[in-house]
GUKEBA-167398 format. One record per atom (N, C-alpha, C): atom name; x, z, y. Coordinates in nm, 2 decimals. Layout:
// residues N
{timar 'CA', {X, Z, Y}}
...
//
This chain:
// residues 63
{timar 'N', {0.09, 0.00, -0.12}}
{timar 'CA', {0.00, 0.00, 0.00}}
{timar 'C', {0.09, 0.00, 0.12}}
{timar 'N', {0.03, -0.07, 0.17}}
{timar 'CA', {0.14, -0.11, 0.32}}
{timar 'C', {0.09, 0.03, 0.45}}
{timar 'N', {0.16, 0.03, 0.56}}
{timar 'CA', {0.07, 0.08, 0.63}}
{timar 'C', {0.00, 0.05, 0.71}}
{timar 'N', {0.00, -0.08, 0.70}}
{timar 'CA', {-0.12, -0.15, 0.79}}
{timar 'C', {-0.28, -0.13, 0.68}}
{timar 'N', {-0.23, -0.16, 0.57}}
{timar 'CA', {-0.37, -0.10, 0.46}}
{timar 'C', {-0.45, 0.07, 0.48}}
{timar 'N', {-0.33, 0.15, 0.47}}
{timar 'CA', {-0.33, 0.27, 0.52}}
{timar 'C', {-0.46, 0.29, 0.63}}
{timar 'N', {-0.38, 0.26, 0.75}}
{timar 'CA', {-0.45, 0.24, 0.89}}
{timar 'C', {-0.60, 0.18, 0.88}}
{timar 'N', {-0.59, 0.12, 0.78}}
{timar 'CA', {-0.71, 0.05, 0.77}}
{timar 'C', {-0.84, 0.13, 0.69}}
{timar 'N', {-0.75, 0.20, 0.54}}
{timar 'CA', {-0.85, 0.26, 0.51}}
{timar 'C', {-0.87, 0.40, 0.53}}
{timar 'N', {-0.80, 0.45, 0.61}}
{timar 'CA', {-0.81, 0.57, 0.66}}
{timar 'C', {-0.94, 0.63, 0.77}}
{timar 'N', {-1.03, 0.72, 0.74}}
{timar 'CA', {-1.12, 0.75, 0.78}}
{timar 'C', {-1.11, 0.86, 0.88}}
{timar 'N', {-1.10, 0.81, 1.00}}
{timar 'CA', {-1.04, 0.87, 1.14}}
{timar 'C', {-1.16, 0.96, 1.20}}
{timar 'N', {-1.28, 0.98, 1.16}}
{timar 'CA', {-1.40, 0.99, 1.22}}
{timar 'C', {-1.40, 1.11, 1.26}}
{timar 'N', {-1.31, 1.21, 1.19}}
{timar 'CA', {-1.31, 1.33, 1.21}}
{timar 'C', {-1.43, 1.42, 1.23}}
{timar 'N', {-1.44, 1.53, 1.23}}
{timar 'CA', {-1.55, 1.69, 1.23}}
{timar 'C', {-1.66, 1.61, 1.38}}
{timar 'N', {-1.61, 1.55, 1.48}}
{timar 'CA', {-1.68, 1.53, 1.61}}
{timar 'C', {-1.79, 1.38, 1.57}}
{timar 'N', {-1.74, 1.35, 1.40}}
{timar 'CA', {-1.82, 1.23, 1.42}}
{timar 'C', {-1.99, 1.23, 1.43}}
{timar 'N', {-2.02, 1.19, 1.52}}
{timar 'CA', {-2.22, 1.20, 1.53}}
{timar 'C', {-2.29, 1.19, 1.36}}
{timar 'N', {-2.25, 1.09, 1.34}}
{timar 'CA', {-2.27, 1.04, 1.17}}
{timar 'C', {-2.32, 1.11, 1.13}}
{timar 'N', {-2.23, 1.22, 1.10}}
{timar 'CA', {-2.23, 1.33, 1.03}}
{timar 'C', {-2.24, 1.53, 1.09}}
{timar 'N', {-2.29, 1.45, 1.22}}
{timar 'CA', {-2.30, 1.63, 1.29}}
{timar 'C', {-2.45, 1.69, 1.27}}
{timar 'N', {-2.42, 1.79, 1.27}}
{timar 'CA', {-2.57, 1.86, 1.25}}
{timar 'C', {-2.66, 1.86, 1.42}}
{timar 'N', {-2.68, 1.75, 1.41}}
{timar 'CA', {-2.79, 1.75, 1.55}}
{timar 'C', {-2.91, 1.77, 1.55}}
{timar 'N', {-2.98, 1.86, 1.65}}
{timar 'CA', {-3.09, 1.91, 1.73}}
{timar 'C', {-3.09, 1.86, 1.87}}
{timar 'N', {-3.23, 1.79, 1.88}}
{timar 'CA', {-3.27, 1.73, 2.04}}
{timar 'C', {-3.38, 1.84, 2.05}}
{timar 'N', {-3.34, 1.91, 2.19}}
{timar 'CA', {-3.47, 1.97, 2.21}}
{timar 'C', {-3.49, 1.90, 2.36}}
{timar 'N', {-3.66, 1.94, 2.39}}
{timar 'CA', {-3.67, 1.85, 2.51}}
{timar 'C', {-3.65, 1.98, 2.62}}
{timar 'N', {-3.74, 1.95, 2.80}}
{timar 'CA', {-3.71, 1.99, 2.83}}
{timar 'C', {-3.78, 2.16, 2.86}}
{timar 'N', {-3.88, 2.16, 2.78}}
{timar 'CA', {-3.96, 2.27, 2.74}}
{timar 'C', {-3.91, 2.37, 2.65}}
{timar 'N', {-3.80, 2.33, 2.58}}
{timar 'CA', {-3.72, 2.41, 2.53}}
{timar 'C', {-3.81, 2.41, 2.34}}
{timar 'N', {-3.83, 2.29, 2.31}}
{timar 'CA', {-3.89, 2.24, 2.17}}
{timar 'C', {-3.81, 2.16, 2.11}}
{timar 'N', {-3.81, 2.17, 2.01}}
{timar 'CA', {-3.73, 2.10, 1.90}}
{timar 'C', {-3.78, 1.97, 1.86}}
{timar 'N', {-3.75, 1.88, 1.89}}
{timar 'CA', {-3.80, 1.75, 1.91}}
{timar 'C', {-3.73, 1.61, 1.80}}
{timar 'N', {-3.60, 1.68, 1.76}}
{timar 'CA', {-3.51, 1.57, 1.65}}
{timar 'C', {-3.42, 1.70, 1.58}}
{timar 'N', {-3.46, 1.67, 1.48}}
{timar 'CA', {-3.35, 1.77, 1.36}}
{timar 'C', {-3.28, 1.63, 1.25}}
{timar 'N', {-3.17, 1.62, 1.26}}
{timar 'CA', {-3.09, 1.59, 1.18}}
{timar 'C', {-3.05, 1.61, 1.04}}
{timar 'N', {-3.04, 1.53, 0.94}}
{timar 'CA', {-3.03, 1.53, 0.78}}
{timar 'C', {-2.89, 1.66, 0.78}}
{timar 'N', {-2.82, 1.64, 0.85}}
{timar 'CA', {-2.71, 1.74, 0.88}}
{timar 'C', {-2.71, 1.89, 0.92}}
{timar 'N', {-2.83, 1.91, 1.04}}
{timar 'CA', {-2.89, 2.03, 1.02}}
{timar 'C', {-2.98, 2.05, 1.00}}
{timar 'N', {-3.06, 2.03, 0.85}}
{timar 'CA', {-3.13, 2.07, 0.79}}
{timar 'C', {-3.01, 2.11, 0.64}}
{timar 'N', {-2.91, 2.05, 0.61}}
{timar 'CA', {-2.81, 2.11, 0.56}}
{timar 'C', {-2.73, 2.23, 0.58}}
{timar 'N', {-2.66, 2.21, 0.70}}
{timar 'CA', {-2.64, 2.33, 0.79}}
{timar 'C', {-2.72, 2.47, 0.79}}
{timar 'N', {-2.87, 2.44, 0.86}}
{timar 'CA', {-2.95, 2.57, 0.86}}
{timar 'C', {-3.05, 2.61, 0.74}}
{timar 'N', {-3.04, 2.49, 0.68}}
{timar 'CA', {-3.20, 2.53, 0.52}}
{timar 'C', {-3.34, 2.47, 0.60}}
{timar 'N', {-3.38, 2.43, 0.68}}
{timar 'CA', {-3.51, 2.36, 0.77}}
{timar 'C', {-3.51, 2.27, 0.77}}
{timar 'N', {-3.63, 2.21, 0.66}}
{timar 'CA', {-3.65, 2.06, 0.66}}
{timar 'C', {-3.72, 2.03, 0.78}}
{timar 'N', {-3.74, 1.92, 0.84}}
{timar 'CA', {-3.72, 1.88, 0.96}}
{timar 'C', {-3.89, 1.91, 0.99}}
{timar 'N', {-3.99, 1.92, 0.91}}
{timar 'CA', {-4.14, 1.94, 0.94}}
{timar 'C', {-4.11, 2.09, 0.97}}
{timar 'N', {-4.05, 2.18, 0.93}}
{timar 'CA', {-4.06, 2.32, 0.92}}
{timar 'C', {-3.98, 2.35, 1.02}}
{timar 'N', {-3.93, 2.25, 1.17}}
{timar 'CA', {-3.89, 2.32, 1.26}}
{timar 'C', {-3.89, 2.22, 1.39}}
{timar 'N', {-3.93, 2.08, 1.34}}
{timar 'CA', {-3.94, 1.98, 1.47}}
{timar 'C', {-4.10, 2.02, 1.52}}
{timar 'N', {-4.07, 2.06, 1.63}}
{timar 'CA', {-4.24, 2.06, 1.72}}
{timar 'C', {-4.24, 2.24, 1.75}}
{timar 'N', {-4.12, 2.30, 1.72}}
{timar 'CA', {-4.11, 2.47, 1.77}}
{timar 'C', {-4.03, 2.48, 1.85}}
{timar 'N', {-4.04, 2.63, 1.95}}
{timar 'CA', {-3.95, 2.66, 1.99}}
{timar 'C', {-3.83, 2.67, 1.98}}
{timar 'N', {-3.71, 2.62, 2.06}}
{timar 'CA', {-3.59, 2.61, 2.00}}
{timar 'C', {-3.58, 2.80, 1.97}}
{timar 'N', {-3.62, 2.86, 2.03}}
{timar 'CA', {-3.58, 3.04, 2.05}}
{timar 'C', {-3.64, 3.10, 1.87}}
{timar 'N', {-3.68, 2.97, 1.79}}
{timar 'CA', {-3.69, 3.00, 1.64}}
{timar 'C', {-3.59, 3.01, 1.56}}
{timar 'N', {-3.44, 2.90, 1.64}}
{timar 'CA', {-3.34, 2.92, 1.57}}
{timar 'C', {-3.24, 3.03, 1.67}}
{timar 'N', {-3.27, 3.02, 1.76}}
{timar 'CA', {-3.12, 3.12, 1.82}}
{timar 'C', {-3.27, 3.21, 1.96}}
{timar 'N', {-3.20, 3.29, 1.97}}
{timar 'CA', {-3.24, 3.42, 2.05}}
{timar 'C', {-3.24, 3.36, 2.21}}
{timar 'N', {-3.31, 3.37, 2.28}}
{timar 'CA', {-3.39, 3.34, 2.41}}
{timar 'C', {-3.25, 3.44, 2.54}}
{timar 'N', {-3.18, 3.31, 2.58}}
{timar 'CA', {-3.10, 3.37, 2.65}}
{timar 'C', {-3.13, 3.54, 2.78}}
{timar 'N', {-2.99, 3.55, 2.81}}
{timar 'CA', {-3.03, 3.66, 2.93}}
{timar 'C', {-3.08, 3.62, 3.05}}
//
């Protein structure tokens, strides 16, 4: 293997890749609006059992 092959098949996407991050869209109401196949891995909440709630269902209602 050359290292131009290398370079090539090497998977650079690293821990920041979207692909694979555990994303939550909440809007501006502060609701859960997009759950990701990633965090529903991450947290255990299939995406019906937490898109359309309060985000303050997964983390505590700031100071």
């Amino acid at each position: 293997m050359t290292a131009w092959n290398t370079d090539r098949s090497a998977d650079f996407r690293g821990p920041l890749d979207v692909t694979r991050a555990a994303t939550v869209v909440v809007d501006a109401q502060g609701t859960v609006i997009g759950w990701s196949p990633a965090a529903e891995r991450l947290l255990g909440y299939q995406p019906q059992e937490i898109v359309g709630r309060p985000l303050t269902t997964l983390l505590p209602p700031g100071p």
